[in-house]
ZATIZA-207479 format. One record per atom (N, C-alpha, C, O): x, y, z; residue in one letter; residue number from 1; atom name. Coordinates in Angstrom, 2 decimals. Atoms other than C-alpha are relative to their C-alpha. Layout:
% ZATIZA-207479
xx yy zz rest nr atom
X Y Z A NUM CA
...
This chain:
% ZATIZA-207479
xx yy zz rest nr atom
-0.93 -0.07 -1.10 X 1 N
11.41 8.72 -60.53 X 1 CA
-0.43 1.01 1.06 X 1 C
-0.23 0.76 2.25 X 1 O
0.25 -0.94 -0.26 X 2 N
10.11 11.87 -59.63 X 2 CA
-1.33 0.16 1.78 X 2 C
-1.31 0.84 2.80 X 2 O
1.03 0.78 -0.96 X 3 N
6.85 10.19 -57.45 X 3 CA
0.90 -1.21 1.37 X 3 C
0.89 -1.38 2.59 X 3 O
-1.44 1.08 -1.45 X 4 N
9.66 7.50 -55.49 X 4 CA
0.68 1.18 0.49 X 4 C
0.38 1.24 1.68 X 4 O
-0.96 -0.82 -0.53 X 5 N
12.02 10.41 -54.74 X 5 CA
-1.00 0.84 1.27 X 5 C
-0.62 0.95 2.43 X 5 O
0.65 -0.28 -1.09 X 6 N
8.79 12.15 -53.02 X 6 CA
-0.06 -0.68 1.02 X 6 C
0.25 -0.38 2.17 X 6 O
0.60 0.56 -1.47 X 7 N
7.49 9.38 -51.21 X 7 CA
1.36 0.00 1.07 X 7 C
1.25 0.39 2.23 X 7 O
-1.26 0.22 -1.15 X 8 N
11.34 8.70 -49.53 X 8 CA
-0.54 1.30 0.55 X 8 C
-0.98 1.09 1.68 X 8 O
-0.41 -1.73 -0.70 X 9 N
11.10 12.78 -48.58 X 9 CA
-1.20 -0.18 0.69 X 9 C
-1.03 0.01 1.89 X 9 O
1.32 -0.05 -0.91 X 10 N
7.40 12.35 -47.28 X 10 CA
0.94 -1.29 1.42 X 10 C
1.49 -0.89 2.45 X 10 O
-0.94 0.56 -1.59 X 11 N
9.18 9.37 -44.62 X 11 CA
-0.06 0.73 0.95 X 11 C
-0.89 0.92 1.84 X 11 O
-0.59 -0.61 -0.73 X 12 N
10.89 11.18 -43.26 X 12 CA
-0.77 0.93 1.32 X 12 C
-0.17 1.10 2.38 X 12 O
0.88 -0.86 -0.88 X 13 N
7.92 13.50 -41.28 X 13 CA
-0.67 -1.30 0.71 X 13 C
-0.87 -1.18 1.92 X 13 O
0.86 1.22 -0.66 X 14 N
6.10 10.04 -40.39 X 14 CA
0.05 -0.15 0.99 X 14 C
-1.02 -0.43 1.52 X 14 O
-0.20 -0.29 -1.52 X 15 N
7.33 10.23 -37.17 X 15 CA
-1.12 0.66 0.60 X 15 C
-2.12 0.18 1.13 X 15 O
0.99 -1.08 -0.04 X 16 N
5.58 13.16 -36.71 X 16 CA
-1.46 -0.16 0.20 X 16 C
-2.23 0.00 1.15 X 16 O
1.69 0.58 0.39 X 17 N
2.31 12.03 -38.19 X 17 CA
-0.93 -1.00 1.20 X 17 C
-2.06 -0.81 1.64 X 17 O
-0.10 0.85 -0.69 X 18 N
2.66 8.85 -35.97 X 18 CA
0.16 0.30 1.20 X 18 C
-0.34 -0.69 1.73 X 18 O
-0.29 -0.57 -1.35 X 19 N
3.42 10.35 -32.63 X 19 CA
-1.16 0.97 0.26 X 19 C
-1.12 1.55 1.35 X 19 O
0.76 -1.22 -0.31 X 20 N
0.23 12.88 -33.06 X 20 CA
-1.65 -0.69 -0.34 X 20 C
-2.77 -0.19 -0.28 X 20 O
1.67 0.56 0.68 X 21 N
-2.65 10.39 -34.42 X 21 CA
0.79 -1.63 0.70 X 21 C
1.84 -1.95 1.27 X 21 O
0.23 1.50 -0.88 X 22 N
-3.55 6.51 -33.40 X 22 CA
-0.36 -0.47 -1.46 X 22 C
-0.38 -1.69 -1.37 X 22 O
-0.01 0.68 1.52 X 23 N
-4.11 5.60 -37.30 X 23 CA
0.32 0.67 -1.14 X 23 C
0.83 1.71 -0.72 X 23 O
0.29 -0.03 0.93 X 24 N
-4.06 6.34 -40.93 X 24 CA
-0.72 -0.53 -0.53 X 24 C
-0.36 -1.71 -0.57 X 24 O
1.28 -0.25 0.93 X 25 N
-7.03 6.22 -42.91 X 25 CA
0.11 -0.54 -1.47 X 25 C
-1.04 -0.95 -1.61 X 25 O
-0.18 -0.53 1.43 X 26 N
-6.25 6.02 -46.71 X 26 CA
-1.44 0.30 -0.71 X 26 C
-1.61 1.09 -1.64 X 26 O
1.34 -0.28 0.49 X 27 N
-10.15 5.74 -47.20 X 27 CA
-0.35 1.14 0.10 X 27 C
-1.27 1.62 -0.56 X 27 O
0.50 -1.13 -0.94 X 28 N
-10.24 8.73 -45.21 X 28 CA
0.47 1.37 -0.89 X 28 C
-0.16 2.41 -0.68 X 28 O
-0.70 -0.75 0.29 X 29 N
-8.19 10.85 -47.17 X 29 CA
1.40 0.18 1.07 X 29 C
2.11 1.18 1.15 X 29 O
-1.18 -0.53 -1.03 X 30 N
-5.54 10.78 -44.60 X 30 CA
1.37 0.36 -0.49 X 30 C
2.28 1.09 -0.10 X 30 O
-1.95 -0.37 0.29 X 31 N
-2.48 10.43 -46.69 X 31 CA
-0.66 0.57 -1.69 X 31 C
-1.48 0.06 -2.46 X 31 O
-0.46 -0.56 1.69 X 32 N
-2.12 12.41 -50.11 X 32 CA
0.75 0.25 -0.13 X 32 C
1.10 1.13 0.67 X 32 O
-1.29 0.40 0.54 X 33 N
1.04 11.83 -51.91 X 33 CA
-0.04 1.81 -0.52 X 33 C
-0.92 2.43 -1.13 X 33 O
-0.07 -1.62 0.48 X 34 N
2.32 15.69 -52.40 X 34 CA
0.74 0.12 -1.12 X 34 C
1.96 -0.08 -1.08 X 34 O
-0.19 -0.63 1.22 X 35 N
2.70 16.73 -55.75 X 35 CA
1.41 0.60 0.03 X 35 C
1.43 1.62 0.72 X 35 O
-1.33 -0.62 0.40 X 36 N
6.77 17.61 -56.73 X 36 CA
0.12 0.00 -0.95 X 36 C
-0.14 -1.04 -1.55 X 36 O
-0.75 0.10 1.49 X 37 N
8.05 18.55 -59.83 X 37 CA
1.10 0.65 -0.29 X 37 C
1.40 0.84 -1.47 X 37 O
-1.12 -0.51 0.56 X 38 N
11.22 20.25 -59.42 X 38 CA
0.98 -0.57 1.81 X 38 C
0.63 -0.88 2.95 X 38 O
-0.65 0.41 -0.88 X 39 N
14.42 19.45 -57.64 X 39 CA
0.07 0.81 1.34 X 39 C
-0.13 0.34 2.45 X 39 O
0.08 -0.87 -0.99 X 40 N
14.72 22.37 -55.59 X 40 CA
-1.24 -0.08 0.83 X 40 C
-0.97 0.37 1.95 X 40 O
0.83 0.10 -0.62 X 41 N
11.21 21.75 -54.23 X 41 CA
-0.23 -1.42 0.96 X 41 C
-0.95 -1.57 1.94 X 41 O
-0.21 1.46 -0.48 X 42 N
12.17 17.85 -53.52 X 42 CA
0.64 0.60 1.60 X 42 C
0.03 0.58 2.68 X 42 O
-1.04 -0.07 -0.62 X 43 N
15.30 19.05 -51.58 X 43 CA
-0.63 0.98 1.48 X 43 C
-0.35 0.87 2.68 X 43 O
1.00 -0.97 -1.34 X 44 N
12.88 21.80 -49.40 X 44 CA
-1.02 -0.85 0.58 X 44 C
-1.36 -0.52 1.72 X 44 O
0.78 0.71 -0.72 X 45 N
10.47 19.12 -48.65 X 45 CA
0.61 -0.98 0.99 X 45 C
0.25 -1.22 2.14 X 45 O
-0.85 1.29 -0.67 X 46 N
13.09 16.27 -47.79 X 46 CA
0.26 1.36 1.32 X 46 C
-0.36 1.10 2.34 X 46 O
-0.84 -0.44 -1.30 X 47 N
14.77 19.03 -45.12 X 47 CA
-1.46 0.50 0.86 X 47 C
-1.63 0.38 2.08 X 47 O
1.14 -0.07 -1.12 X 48 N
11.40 20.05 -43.91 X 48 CA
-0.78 -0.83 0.83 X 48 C
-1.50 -0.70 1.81 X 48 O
0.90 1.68 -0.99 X 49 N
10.16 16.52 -42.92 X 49 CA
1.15 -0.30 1.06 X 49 C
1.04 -0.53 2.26 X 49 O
-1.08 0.81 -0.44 X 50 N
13.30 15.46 -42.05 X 50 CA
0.25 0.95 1.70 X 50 C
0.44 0.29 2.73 X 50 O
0.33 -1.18 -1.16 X 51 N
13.18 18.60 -39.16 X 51 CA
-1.19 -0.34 0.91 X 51 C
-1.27 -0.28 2.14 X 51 O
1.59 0.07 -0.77 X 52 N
9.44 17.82 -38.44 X 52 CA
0.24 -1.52 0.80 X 52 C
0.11 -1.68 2.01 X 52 O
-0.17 1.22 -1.25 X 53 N
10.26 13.92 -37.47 X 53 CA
0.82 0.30 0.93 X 53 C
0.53 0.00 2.08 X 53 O
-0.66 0.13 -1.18 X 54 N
12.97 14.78 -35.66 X 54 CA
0.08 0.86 1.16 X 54 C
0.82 0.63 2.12 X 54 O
0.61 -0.48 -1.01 X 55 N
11.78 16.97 -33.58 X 55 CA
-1.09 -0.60 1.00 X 55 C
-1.27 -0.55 2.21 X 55 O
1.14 0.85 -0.72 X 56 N
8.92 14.96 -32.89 X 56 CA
0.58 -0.74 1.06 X 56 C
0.31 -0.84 2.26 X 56 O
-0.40 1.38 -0.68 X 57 N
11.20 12.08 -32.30 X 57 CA
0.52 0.57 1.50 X 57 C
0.24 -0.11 2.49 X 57 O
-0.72 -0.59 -1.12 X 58 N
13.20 14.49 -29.53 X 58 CA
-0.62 0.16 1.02 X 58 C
-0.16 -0.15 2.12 X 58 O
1.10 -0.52 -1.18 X 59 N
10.13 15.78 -27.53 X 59 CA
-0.49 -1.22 0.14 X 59 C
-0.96 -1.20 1.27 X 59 O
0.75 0.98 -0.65 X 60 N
8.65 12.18 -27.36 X 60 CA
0.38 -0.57 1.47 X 60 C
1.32 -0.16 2.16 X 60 O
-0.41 0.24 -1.52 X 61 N
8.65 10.48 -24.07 X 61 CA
-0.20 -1.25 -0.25 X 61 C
-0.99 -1.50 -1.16 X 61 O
-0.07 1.36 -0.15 X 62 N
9.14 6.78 -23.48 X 62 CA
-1.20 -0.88 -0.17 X 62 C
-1.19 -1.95 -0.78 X 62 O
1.09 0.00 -0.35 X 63 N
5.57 6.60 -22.58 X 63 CA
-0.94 0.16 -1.73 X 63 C
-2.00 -0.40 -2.00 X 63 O
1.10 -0.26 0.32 X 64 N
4.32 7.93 -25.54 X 64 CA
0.42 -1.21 -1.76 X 64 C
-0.30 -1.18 -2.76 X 64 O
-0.18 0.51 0.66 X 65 N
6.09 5.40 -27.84 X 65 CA
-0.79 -1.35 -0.22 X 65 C
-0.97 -1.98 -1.26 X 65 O
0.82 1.24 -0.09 X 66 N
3.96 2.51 -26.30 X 66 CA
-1.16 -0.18 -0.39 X 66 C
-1.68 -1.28 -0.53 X 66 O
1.63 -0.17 1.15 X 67 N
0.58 3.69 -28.07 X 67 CA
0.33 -0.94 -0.82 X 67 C
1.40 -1.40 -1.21 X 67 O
0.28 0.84 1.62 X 68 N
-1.05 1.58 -30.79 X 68 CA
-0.20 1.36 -1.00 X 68 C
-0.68 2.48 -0.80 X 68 O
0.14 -0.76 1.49 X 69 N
-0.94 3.19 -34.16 X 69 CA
-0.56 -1.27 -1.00 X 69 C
0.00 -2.37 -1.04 X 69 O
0.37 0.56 1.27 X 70 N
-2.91 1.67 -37.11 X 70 CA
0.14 0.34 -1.15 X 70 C
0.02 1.55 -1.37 X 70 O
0.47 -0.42 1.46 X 71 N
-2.87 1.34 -41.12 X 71 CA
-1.14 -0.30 -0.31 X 71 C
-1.59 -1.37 0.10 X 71 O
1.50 0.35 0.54 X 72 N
-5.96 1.18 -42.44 X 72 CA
-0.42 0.30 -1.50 X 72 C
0.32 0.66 -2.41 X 72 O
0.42 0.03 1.36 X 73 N
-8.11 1.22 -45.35 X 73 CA
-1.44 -0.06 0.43 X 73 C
-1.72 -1.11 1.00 X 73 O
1.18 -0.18 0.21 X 74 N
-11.72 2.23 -45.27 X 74 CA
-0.23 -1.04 1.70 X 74 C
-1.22 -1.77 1.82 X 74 O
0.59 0.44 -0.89 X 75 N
-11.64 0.86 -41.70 X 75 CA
0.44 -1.42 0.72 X 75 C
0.44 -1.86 1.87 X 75 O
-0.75 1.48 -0.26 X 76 N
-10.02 -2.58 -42.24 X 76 CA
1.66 0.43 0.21 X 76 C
2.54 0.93 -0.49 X 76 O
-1.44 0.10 -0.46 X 77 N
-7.06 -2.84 -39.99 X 77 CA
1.31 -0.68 -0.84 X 77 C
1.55 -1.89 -0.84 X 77 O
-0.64 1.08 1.22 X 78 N
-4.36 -3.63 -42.74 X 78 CA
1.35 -0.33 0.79 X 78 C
2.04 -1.18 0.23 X 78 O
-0.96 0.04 -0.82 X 79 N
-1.34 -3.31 -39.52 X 79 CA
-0.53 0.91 1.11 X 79 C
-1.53 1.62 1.13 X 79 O
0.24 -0.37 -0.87 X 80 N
-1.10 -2.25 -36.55 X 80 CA
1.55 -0.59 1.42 X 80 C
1.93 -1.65 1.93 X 80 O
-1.23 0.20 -0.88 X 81 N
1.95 -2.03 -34.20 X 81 CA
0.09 1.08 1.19 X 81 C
-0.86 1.85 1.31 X 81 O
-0.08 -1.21 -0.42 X 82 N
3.26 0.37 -31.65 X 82 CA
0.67 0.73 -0.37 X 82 C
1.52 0.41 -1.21 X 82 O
-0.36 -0.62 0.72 X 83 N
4.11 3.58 -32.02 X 83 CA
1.49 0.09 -0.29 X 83 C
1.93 0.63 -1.31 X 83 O
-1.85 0.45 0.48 X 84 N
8.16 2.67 -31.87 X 84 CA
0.00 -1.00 -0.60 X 84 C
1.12 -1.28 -1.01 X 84 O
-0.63 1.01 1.42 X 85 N
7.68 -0.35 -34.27 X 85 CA
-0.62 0.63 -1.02 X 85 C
-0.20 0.24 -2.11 X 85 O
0.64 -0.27 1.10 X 86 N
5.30 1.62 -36.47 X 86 CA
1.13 1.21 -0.92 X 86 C
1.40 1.19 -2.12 X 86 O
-1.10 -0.82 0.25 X 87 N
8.00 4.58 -36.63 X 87 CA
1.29 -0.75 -0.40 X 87 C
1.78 -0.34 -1.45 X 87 O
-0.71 0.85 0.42 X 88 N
10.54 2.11 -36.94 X 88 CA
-0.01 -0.66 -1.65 X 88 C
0.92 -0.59 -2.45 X 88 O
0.53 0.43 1.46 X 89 N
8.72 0.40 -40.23 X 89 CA
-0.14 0.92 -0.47 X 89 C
0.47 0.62 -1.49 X 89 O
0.02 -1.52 0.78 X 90 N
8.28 3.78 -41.64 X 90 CA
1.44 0.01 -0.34 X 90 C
1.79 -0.24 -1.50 X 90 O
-0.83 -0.50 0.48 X 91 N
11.51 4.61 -41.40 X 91 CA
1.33 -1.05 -0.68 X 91 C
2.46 -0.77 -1.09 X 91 O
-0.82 1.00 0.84 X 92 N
12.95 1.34 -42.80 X 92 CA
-0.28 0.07 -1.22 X 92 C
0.64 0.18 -2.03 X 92 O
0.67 -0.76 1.55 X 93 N
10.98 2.13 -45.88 X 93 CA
1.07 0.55 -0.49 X 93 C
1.44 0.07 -1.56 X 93 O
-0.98 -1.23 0.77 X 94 N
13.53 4.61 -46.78 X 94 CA
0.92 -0.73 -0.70 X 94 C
1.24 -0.43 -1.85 X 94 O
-1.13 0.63 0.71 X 95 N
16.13 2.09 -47.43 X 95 CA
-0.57 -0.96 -1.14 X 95 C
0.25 -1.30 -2.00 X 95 O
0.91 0.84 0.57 X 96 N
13.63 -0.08 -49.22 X 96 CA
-0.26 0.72 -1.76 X 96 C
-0.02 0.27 -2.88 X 96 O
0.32 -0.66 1.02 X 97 N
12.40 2.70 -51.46 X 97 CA
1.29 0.01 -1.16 X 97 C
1.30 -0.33 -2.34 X 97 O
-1.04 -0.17 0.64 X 98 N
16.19 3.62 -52.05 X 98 CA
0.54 -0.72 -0.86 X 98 C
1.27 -0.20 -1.70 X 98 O
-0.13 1.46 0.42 X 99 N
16.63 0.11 -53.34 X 99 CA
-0.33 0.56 -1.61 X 99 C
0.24 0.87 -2.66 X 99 O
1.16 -0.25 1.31 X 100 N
13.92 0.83 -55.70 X 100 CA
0.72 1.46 -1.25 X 100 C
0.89 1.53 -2.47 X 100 O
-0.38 -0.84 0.91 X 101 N
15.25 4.03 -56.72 X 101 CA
1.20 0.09 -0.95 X 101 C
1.33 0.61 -2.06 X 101 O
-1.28 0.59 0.90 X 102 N
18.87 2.65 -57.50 X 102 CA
-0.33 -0.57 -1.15 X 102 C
0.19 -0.19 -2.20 X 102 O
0.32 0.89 1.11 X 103 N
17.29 0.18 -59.72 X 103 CA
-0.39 1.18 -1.49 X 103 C
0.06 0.99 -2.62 X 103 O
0.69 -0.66 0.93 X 104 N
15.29 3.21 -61.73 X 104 CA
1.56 1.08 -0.49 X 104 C
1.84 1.69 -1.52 X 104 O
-1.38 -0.98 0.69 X 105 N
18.80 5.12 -61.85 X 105 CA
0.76 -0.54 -1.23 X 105 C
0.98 0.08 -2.27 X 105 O
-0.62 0.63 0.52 X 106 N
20.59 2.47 -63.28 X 106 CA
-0.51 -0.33 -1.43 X 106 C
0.17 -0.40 -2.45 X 106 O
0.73 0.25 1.62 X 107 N
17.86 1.69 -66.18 X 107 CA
0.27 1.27 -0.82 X 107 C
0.46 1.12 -2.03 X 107 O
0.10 -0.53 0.35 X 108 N
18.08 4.88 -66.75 X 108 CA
1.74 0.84 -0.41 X 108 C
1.90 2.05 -0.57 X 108 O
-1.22 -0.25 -0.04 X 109 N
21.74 5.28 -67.16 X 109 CA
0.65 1.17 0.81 X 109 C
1.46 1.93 0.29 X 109 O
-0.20 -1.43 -1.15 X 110 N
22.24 7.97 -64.07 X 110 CA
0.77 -0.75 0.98 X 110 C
0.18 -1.56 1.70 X 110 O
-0.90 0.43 -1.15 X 111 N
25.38 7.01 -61.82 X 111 CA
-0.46 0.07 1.56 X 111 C
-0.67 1.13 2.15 X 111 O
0.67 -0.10 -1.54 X 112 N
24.13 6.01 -58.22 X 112 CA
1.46 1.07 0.55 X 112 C
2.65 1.18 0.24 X 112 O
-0.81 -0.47 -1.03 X 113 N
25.33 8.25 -55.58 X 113 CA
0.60 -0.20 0.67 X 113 C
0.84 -0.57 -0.48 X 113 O
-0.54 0.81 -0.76 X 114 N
27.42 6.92 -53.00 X 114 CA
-0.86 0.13 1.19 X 114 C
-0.96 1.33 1.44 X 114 O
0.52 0.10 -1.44 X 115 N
25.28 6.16 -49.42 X 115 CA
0.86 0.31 0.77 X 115 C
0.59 1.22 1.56 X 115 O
-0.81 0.15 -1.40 X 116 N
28.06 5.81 -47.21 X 116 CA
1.83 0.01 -0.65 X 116 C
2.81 -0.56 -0.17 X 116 O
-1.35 -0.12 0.47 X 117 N
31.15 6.65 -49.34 X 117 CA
-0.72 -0.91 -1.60 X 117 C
-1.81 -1.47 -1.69 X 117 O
-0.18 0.05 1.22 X 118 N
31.99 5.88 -53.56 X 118 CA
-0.81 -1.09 -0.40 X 118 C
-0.44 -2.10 0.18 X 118 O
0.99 1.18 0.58 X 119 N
29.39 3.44 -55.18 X 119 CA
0.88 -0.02 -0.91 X 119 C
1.76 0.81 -1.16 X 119 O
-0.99 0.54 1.05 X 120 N
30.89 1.45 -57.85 X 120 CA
0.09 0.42 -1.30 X 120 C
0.85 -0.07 -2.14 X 120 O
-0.16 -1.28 0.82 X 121 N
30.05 4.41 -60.21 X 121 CA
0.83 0.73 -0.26 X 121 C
0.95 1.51 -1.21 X 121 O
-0.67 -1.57 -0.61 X 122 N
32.32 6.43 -58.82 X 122 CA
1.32 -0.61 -0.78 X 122 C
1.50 -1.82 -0.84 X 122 O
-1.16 0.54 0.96 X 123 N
35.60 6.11 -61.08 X 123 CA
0.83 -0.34 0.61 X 123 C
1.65 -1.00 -0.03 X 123 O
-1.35 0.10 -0.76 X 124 N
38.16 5.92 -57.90 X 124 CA
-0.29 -1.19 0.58 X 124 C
0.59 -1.67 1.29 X 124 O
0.42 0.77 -1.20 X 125 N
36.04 3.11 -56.29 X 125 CA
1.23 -1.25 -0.14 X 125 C
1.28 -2.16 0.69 X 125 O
């Protein structure tokens, strides 16, 4: 769970990443998945990305959303959008992952949280 809970918290800076470069690499080393193993260190990464995109997102300019950004892999274009649909697909991810992570709660008998008010966990729902 521990590896899904990162990647959502990594998201969150993608903005960032995406607004300051024209690709990702993975051949390249560009992305390495950062090592968490405790909650308190989750919870300091999630608020530090989550700060870094949106700052990004604030100072951008209209202009600078219309860049190409690429994914790649050793070179082969695996996408390629601009930088407001690439930020966009990034940050749809999140709900995607979350998906994923409900599912690993539930196997694991751990009451989902509520998103947007009481999940059907919740004893009052």
């Amino acid at each position: 769970m521990l590896p899904l809970a990162t990647h959502i918290a990594e998201i969150f800076e993608w903005p960032n990443t995406m607004l300051n470069t024209s690709e990702l690499d993975f051949a390249n080393g560009d992305y390495q998945p950062k090592q968490i193993f405790t909650r308190e260190d989750l919870l300091q990464t999630l608020d530090q990305n989550f700060r870094s995109g949106k700052e990004a997102l604030e100072k951008a300019q209209e202009n600078d959303l219309n860049a190409s950004w690429a994914l790649k892999n050793n070179g082969q274009e695996l996408a390629k959008w601009s930088k407001y649909e690439s930020i966009r697909h990034a940050l749809n991810q999140i709900t995607h992952h979350r998906a994923q992570l409900g599912v690993y709660y539930r196997i694991n008998d751990i009451p989902l949280p509520g998103s947007y008010g009481p999940s059907a966990d919740h004893q009052a729902f």
